[in-house]
Each structure stands twice: as C-alpha cells, then as structure tokens.
C-alpha positions, 0 to 999 in steps of 0.5 A, spaced: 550 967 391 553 961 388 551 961 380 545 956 378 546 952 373 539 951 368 537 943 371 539 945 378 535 952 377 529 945 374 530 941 380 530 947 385 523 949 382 521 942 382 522 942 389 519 949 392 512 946 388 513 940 392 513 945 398 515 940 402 522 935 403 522 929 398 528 924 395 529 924 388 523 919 385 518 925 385 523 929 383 523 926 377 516 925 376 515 932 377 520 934 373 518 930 367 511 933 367 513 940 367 519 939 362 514 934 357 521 929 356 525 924 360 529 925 365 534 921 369 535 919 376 541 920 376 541 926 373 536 928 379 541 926 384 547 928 381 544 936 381 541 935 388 549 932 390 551 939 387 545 943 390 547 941 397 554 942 396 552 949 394 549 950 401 542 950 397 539 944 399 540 939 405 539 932 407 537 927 410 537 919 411 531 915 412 532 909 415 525 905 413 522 898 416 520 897 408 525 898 403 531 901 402 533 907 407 532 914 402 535 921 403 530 927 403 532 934 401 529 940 402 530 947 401 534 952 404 533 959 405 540 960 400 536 956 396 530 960 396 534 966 395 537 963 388 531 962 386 529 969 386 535 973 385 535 967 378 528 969 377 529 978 378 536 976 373 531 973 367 526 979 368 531 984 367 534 979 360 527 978 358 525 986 359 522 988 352 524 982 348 517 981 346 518 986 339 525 981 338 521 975 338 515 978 334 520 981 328 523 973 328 519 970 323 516 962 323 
C-alpha cells in the first residue's frame, strides 16, 4: 500500500463525501469547508497528480462546448482500500489516548 500523505489523505476524503468524479474546483470547496482555511488549487491538483501516480485515483479529460476541457478524477478501489487501511492505523495510535489529552492541561 503506497504510504498517504496528510493533504493526499484530505483530498482522497473530500472526494469519496463527493461520492462521485469531480475536477479540483469542488475539490477546493469542499475542503475549505471542512478544514475552515484556504486552500490552493494548485495544491489540490498537484496531490491529485500524486494520487494518480500512485494508482489511487484516475482521470479523465472533457472536452466541453462551453469553456475549457476539465479532468474529472474519481477513486479507485486502491484508493478506498488506503483510506481504510489509514483510518485502522489512526485508531490503533489513538486507542486510549483520551487519558493523555485529559492530564494536558489548557
């Protein structure tokens, strides 16, 4: 499994709530709602570059009659499967740490 980093693991979540192909605009949207702070396009699109050259995502040009073609990215099954295998790895770092962040004090 290719090891995720912390924004690729934001955009890949972004996109599976999406739940369905998007192109990075939304992407940004999404994410800036859910992080509460900007996010760069660019950024967006370089991890998507990323995600794709890891097999975690896929893509795909369209042409439009209206503006500028757009690539549409969706999730592949190896993505899904980083997602959860991230996730299972968080639980097991977080498993009984609320006494630690209980004894720091504010």
């Amino acid at each position: 499994m290719p090891a995720l980093q912390h924004f690729e693991l934001q955009v890949l979540l972004a996109m599976l709530r999406i739940s369905r192909e998007t192109y990075s605009v939304p992407l940004v949207v999404a994410l800036e709602a859910r992080l509460e702070r900007p996010v760069a396009q660019a950024a967006v699109f370089i991890a998507l570059k990323r995600l794709e050259k890891k097999g975690l995502v896929v893509s795909r040009m369209d042409a439009s009659d209206e503006g500028r073609p757009r690539r549409y990215f969706h999730v592949t099954k190896a993505g899904q499967q980083a997602v959860k295998a991230q996730n299972e790895a968080h639980r097991r770092l977080w498993r009984g740490f609320s006494r630690v962040l209980k004894a720091i004090k504010e």
